[in-house]
DSSP file (Angstrom, degrees, kcal/mol; ACC not computed):
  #  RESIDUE AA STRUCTURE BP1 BP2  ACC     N-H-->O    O-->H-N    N-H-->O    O-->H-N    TCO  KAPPA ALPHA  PHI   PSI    X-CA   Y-CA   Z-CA
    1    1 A X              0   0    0      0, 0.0     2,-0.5     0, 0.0     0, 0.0   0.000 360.0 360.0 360.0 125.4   55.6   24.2  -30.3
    2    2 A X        -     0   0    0      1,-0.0     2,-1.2     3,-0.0     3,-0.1  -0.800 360.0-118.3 -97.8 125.5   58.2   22.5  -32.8
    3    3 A X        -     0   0    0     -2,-0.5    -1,-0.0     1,-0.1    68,-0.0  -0.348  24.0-102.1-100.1 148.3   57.3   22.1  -36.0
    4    4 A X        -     0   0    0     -2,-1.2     2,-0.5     1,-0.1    -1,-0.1   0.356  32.4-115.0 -21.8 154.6   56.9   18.9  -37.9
    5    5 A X        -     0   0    0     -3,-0.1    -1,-0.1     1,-0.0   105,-0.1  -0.878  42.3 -91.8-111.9 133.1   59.4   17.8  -40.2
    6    6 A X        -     0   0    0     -2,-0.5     2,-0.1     1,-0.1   107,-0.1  -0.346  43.9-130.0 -44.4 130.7   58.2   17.6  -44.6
    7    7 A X        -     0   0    0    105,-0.1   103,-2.0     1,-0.0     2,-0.6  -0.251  19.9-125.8 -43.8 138.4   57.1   14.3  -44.8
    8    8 A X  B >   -A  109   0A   0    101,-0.2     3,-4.4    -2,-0.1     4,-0.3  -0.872  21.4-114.6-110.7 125.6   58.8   12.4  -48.1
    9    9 A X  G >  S+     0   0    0     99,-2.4     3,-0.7    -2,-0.6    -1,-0.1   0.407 108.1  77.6  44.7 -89.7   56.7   10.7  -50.7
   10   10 A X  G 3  S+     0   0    0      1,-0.3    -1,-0.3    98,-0.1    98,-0.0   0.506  84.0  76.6 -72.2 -26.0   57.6    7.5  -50.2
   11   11 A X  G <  S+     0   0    0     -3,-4.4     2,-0.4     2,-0.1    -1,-0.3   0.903  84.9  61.5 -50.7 -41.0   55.1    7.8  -47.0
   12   12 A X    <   -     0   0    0     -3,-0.7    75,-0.2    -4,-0.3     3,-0.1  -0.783  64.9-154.2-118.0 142.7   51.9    7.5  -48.7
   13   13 A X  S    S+     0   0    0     73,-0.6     2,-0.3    -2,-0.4    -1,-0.1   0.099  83.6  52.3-118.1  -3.5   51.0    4.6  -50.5
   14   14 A X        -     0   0    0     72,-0.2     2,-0.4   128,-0.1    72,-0.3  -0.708  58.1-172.8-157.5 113.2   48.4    6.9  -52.9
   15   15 A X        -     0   0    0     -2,-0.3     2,-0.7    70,-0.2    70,-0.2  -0.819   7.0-160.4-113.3 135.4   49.4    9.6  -54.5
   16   16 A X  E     -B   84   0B   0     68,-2.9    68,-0.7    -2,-0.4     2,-0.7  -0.791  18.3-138.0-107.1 102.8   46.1   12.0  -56.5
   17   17 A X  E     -B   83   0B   0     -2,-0.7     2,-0.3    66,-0.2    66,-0.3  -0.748  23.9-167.3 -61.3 110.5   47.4   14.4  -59.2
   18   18 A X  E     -B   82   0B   0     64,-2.7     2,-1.4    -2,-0.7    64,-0.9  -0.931  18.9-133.3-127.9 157.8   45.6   17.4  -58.8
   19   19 A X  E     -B   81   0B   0     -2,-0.3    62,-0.1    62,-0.2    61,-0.1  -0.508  25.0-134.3 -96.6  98.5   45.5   20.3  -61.3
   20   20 A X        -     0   0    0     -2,-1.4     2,-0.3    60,-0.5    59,-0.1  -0.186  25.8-145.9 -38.2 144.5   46.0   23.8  -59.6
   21   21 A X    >>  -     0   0    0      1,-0.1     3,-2.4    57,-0.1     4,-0.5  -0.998  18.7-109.5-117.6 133.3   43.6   26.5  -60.7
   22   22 A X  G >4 S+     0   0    0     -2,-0.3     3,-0.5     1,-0.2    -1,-0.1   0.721 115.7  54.3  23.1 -99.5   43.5   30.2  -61.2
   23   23 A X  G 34 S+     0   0    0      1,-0.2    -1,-0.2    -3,-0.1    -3,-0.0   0.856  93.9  76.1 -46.3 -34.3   41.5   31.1  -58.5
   24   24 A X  G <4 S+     0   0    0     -3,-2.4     8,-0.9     7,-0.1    -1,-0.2   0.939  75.8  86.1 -41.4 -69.9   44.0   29.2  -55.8
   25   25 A X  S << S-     0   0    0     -4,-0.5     2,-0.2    -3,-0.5     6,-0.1   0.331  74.0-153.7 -48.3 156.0   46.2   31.6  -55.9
   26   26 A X    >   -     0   0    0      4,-0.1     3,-1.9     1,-0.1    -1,-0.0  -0.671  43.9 -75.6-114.8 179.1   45.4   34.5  -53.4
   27   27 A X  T 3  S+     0   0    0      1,-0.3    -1,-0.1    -2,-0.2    -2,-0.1   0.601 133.6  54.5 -38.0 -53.3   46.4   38.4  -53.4
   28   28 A X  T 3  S-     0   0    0      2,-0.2    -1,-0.3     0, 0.0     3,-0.0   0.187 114.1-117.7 -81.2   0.6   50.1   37.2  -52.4
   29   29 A X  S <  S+     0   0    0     -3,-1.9     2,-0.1    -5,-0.1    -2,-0.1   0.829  82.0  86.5  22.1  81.2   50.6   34.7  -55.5
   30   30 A X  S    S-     0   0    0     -6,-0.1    47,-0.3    -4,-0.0    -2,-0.2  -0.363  93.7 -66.0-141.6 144.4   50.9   32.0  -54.2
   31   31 A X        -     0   0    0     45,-0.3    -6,-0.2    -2,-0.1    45,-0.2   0.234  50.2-121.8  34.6  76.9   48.2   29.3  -53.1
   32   32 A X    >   -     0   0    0     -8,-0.9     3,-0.6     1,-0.1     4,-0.2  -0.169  16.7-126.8 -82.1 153.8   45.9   30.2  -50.1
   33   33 A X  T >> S+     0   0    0      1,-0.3     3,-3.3     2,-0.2     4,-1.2   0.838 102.0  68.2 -86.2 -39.2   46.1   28.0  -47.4
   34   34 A X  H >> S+     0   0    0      1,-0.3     4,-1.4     2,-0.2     3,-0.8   0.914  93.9  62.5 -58.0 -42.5   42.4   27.4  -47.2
   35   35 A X  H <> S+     0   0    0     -3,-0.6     4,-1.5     1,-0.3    -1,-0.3   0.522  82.3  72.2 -46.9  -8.2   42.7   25.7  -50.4
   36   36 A X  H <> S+     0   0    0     -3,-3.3     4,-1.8     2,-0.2    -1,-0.3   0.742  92.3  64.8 -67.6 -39.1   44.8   23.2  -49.0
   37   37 A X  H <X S+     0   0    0     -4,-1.2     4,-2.3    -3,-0.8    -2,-0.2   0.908 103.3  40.5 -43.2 -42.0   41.6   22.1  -47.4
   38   38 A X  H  X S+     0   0    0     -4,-1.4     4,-1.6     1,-0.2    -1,-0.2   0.955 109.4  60.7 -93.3 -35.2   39.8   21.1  -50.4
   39   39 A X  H  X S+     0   0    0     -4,-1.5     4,-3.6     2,-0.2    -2,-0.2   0.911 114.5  40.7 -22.5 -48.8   43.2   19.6  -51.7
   40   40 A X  H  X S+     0   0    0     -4,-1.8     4,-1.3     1,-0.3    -2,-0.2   0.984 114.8  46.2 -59.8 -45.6   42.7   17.3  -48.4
   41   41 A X  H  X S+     0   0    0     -4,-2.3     4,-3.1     1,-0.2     3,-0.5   0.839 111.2  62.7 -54.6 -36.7   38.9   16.8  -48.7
   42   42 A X  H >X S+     0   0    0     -4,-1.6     4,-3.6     1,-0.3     3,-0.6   0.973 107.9  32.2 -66.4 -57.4   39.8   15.9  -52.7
   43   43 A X  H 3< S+     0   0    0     -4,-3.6    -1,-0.3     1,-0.2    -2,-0.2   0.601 115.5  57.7 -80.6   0.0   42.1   12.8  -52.4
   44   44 A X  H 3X S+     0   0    0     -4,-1.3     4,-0.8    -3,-0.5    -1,-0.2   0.817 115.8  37.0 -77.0 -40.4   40.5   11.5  -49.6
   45   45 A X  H XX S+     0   0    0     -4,-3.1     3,-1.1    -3,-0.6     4,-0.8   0.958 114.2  51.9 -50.5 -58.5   37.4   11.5  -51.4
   46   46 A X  H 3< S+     0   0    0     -4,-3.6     4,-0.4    -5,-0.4    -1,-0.2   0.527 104.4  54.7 -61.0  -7.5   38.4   10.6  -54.3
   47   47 A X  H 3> S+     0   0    0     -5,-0.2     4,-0.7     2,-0.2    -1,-0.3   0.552 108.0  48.3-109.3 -17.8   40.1    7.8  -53.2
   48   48 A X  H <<>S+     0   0    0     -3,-1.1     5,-1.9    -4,-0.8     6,-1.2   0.507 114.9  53.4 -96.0   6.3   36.9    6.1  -51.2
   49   49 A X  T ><5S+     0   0    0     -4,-0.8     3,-1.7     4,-0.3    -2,-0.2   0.669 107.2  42.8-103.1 -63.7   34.9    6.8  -54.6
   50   50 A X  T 345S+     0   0    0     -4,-0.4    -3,-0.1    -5,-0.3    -2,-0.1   0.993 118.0  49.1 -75.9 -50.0   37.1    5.1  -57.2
   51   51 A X  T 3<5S-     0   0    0     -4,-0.7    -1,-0.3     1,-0.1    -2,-0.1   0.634 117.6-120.4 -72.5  14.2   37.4    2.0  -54.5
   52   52 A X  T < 5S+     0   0    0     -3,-1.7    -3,-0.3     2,-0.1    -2,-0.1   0.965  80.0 116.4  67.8  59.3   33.5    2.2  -54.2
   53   53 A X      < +     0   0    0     -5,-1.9     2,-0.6    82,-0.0    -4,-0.3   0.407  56.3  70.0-127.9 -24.0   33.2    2.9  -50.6
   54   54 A X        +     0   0    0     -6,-1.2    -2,-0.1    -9,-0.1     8,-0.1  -0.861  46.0 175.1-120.0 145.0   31.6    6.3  -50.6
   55   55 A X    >>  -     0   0    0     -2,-0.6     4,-2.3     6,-0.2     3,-0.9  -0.468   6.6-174.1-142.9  73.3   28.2    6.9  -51.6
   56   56 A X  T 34 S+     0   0    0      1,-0.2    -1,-0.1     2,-0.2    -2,-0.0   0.819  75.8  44.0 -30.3 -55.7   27.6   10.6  -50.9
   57   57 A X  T 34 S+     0   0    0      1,-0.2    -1,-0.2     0, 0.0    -2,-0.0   0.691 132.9   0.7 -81.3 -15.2   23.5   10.3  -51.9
   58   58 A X  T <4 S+     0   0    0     -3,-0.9    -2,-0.2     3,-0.1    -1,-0.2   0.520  83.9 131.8-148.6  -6.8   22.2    7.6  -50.5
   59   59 A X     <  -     0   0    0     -4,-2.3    -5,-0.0     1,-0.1    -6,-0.0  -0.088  55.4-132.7 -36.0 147.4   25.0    5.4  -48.3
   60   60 A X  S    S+     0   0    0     63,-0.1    63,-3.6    62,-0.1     2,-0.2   0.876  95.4  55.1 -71.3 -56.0   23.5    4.5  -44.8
   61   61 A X  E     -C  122   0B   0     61,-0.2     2,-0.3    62,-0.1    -6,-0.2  -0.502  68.7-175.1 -85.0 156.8   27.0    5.8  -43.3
   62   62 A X  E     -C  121   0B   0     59,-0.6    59,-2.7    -2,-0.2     2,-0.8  -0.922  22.5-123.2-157.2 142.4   28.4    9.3  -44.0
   63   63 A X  E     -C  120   0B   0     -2,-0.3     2,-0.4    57,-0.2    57,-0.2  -0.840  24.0-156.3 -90.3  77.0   31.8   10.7  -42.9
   64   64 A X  E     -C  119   0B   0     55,-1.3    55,-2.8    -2,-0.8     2,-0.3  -0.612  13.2-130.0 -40.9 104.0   31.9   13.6  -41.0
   65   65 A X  E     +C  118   0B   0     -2,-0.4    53,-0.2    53,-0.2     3,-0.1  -0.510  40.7 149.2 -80.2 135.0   34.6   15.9  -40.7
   66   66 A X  E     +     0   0B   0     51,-1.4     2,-0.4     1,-0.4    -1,-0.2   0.733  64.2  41.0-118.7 -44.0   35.5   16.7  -37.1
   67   67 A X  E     +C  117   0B   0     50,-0.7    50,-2.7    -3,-0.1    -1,-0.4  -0.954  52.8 165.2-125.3 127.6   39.1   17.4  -37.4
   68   68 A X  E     +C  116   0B   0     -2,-0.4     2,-0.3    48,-0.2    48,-0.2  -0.841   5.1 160.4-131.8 151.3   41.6   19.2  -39.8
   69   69 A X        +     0   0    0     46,-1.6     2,-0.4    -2,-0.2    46,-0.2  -0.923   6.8 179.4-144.8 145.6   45.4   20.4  -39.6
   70   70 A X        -     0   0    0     -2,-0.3     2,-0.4    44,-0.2    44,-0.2  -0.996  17.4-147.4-159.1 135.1   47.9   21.3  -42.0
   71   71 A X  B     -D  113   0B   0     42,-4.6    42,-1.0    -2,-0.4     2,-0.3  -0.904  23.4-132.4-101.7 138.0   51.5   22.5  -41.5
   72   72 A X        +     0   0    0     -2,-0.4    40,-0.2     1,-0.2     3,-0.1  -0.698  37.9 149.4 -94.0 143.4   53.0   25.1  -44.3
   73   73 A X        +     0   0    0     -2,-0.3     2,-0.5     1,-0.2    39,-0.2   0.571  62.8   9.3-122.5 -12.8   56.5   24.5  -45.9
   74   74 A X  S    S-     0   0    0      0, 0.0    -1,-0.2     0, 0.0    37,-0.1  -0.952  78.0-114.1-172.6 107.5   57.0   25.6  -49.2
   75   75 A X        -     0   0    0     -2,-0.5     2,-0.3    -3,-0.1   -44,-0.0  -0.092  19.2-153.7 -46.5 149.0   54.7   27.7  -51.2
   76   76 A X        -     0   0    0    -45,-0.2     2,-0.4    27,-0.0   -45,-0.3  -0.855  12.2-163.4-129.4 165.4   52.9   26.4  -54.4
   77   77 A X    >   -     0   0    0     -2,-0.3     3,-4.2   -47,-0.3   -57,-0.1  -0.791  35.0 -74.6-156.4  83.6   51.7   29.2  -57.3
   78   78 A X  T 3  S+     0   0    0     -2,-0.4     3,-0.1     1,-0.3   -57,-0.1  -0.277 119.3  30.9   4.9 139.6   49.2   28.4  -60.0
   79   79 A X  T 3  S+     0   0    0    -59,-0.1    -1,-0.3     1,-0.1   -59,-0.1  -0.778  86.0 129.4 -97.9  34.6   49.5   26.7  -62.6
   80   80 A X    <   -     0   0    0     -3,-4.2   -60,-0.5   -61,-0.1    -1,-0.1  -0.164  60.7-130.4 -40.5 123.5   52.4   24.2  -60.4
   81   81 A X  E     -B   19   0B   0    -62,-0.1    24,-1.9    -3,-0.1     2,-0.4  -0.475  36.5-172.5 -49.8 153.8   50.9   20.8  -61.0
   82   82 A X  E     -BE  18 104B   0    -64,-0.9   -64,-2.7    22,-0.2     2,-0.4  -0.984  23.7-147.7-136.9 169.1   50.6   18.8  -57.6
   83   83 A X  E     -BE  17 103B   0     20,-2.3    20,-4.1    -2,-0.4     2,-0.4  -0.967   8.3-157.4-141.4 140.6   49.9   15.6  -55.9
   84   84 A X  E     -BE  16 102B   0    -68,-0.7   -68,-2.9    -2,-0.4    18,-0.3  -0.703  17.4-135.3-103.4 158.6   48.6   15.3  -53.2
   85   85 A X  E     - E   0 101B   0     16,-3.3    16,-1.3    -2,-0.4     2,-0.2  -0.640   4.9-151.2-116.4 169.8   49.0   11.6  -50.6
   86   86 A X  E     + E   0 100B   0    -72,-0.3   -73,-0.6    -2,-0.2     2,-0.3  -0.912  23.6 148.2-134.2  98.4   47.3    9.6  -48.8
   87   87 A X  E     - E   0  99B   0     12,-1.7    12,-2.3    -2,-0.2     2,-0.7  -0.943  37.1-125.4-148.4 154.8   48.0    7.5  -46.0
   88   88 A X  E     +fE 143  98B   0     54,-1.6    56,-1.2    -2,-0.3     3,-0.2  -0.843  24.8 173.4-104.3 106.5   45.8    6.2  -42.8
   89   89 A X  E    S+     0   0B   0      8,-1.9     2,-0.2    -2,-0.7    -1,-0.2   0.963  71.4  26.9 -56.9 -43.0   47.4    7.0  -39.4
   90   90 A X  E     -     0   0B   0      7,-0.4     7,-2.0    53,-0.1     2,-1.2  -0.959  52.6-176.9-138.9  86.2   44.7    5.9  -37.5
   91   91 A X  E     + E   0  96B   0     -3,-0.2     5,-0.2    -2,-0.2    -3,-0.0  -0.812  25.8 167.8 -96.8 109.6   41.5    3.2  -38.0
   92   92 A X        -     0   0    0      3,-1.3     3,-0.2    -2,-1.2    39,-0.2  -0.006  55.3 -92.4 -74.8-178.9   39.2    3.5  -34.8
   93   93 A X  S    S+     0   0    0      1,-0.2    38,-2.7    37,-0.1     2,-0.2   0.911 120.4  11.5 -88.3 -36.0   35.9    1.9  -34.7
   94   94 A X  S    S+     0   0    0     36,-0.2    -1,-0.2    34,-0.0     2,-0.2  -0.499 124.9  87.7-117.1  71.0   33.7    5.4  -36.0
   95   95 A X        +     0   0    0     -3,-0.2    -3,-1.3    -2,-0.2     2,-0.4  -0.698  49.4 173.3-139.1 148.3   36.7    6.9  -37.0
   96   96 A X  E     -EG  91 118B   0     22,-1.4    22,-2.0    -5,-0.2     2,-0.7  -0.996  12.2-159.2-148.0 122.4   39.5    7.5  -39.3
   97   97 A X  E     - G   0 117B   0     -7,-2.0    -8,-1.9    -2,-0.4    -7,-0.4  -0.654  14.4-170.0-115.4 103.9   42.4    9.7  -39.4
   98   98 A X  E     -E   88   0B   0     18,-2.0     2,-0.6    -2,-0.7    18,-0.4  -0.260  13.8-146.9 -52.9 122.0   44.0   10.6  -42.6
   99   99 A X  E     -E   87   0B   0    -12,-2.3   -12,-1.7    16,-0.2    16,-0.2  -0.956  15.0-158.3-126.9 166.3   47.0   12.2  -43.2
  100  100 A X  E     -EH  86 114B   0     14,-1.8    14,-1.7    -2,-0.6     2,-0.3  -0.427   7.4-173.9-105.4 120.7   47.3   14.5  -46.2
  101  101 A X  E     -EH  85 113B   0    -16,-1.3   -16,-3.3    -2,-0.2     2,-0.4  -0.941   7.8-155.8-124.6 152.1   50.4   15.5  -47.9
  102  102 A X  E     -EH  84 112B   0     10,-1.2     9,-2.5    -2,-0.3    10,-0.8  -0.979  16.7-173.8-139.8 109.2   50.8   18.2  -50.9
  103  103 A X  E     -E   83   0B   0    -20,-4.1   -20,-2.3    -2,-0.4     4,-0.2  -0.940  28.9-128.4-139.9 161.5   53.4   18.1  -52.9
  104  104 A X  E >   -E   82   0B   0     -2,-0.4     3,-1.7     5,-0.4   -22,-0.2  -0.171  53.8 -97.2 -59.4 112.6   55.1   20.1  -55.9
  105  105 A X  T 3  S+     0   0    0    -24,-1.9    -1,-0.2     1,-0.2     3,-0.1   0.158 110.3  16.4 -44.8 143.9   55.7   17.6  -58.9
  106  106 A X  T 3  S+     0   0    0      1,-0.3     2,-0.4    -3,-0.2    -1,-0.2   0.681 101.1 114.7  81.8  14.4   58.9   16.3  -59.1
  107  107 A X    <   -     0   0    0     -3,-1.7    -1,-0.3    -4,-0.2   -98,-0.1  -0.970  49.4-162.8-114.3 140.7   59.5   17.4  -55.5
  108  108 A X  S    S+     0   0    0     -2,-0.4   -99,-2.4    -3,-0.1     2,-0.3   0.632  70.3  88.4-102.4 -26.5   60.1   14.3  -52.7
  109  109 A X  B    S-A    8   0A   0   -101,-0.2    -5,-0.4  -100,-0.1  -101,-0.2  -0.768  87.7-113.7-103.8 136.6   59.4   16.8  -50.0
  110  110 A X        -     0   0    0   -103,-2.0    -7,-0.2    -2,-0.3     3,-0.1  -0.344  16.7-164.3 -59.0 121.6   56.1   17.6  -48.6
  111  111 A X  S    S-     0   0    0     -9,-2.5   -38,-0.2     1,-0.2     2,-0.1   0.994  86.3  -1.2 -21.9 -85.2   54.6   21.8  -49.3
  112  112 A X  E     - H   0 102B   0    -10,-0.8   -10,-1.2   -39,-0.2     2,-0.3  -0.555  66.7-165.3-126.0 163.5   52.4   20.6  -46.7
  113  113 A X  E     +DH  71 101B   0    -42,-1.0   -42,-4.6   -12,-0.2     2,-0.3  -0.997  19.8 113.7-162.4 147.1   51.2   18.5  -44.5
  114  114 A X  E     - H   0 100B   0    -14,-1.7   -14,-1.8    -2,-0.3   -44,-0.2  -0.960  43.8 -90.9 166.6-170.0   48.2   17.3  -41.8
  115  115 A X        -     0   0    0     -2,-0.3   -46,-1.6   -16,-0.2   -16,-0.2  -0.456  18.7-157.6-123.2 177.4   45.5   14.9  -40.9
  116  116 A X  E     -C   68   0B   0    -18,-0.4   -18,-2.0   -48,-0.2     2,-0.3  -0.844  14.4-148.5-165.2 105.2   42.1   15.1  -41.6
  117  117 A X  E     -CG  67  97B   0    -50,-2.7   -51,-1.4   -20,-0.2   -50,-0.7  -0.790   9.2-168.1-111.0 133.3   39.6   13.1  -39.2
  118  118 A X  E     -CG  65  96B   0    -22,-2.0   -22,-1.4    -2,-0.3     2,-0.7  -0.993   3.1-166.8-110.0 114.3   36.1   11.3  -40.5
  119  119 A X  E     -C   64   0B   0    -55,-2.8   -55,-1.3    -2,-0.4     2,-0.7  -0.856  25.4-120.1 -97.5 127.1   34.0   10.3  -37.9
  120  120 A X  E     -C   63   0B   0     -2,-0.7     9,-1.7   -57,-0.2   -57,-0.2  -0.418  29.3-164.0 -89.6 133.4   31.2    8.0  -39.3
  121  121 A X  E     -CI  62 128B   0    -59,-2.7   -59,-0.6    -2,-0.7     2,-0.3  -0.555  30.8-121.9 -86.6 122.7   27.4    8.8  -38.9
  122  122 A X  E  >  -C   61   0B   0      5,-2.2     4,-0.6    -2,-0.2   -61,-0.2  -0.667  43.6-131.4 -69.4 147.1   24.1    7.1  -39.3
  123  123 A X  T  4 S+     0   0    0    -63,-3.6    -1,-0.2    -2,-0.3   -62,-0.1   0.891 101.6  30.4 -45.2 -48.4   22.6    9.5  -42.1
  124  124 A X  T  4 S+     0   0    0    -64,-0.1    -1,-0.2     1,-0.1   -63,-0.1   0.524 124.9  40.2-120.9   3.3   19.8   10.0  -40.8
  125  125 A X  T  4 S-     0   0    0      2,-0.1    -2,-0.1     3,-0.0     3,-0.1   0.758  87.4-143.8 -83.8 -45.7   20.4    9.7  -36.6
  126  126 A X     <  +     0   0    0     -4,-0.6     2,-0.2     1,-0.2    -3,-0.1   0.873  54.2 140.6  79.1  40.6   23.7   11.7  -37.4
  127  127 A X        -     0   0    0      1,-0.2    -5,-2.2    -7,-0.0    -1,-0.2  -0.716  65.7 -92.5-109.2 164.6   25.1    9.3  -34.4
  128  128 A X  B     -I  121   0B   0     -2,-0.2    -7,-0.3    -7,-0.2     2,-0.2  -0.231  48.9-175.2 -82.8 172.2   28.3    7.8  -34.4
  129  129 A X        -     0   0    0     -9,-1.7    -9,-0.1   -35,-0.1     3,-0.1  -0.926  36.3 -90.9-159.9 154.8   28.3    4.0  -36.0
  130  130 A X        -     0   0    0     -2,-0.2   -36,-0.2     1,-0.1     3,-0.1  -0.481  60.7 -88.6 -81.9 146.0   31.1    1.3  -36.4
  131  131 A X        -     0   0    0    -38,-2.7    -1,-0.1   -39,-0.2   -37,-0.0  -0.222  46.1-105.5 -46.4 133.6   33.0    1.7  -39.8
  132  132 A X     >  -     0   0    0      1,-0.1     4,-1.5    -3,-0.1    -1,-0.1  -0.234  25.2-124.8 -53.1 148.3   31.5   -0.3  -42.5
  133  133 A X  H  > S+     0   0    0      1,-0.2     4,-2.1     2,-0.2     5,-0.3   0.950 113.1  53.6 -69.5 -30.0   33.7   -3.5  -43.2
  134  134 A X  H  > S+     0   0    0      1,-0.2     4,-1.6     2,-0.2    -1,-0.2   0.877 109.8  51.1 -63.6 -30.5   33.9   -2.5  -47.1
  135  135 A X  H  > S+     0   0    0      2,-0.2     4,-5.4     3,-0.1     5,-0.3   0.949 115.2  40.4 -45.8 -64.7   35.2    0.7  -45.7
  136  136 A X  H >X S+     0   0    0     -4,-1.5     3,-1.6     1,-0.3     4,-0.9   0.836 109.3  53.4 -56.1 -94.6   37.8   -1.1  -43.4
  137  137 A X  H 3X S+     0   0    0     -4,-2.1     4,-1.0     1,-0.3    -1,-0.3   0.756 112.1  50.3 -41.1 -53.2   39.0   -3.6  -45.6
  138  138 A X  H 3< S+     0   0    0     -4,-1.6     3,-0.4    -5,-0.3    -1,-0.3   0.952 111.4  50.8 -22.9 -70.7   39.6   -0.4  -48.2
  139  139 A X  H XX S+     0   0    0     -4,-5.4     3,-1.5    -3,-1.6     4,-0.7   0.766  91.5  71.3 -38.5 -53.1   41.4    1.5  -45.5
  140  140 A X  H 3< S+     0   0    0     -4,-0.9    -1,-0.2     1,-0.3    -2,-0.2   0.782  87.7  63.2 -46.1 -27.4   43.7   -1.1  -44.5
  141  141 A X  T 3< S+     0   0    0     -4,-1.0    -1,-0.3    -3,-0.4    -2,-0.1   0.425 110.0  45.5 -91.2  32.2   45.7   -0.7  -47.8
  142  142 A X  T <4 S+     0   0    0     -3,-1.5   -54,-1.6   -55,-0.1    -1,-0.2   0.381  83.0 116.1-112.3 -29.1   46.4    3.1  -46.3
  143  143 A X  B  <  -f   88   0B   0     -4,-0.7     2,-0.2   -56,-0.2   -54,-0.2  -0.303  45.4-176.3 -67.6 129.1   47.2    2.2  -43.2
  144  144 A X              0   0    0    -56,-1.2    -1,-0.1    -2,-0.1    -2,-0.0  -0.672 360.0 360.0-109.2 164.2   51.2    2.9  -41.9
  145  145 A X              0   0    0     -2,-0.2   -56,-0.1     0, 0.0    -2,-0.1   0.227 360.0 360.0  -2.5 360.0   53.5    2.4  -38.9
């Protein structure tokens, strides 16, 4: 398996500040890799929230994560600022695949990198359903090459 080459910046079209904490760091000081998970989950959220697309308590649709990956490059340490990107590989019809990058300010090359796949749910069937349009029309301004 070869791995993937850091991803630059300039890729992702929405870049999150997010403020490392204490607790990230693991036993080894530096960042534990499962916390790159909630890095992903954060700007993805955060980024259908501020455009008014997600409604976690009561929305009809709900996003389901089905699939996650992340490749390591470069360790990150408490209390490193980051930002993490945002870009849409992939709009399906009940599906989305993000990918994620994490990166050390003032660094053009990715820590890390991976996708993060939503497949969307009636709430209360929990069955797949075509993306909502406000959804789409969101998405689109993510979407790359």
């Amino acid at each position: 398996m070869t791995k993937p080459i850091p991803k630059n910046r300039t890729d992702y079209p929405h870049l999150l500040p997010i403020t490392t904490r204490w607790s990230d760091n693991d036993v080894y000081g530096h960042v534990n890799n499962v916390v790159y998970y909630s890095y992903f989950d954060t700007v993805v959220n955060e980024y259908l929230l501020r455009h008014g697309v997600l409604d976690f308590s009561a929305g009809e649709t709900i996003g389901l994560v089905v699939e996650t990956h992340c490749n390591f490059f470069a360790p990150l340490v408490f209390p490193e600022p980051i930002e993490a990107g945002l870009r849409v590989e992939k709009l399906g019809n009940t599906s989305v695949r993000y990918e994620v990058a994490i990166f050390a300010q003032g660094s053009d090359d990715a820590a890390a990198q991976g996708h993060f796949v939503h497949v969307y749910v009636d709430r209360v069937t929990r069955r797949p359903v075509p993306l909502p349009a406000p959804l789409v029309d969101v998405l689109k301004r993510l979407v790359t090459a």
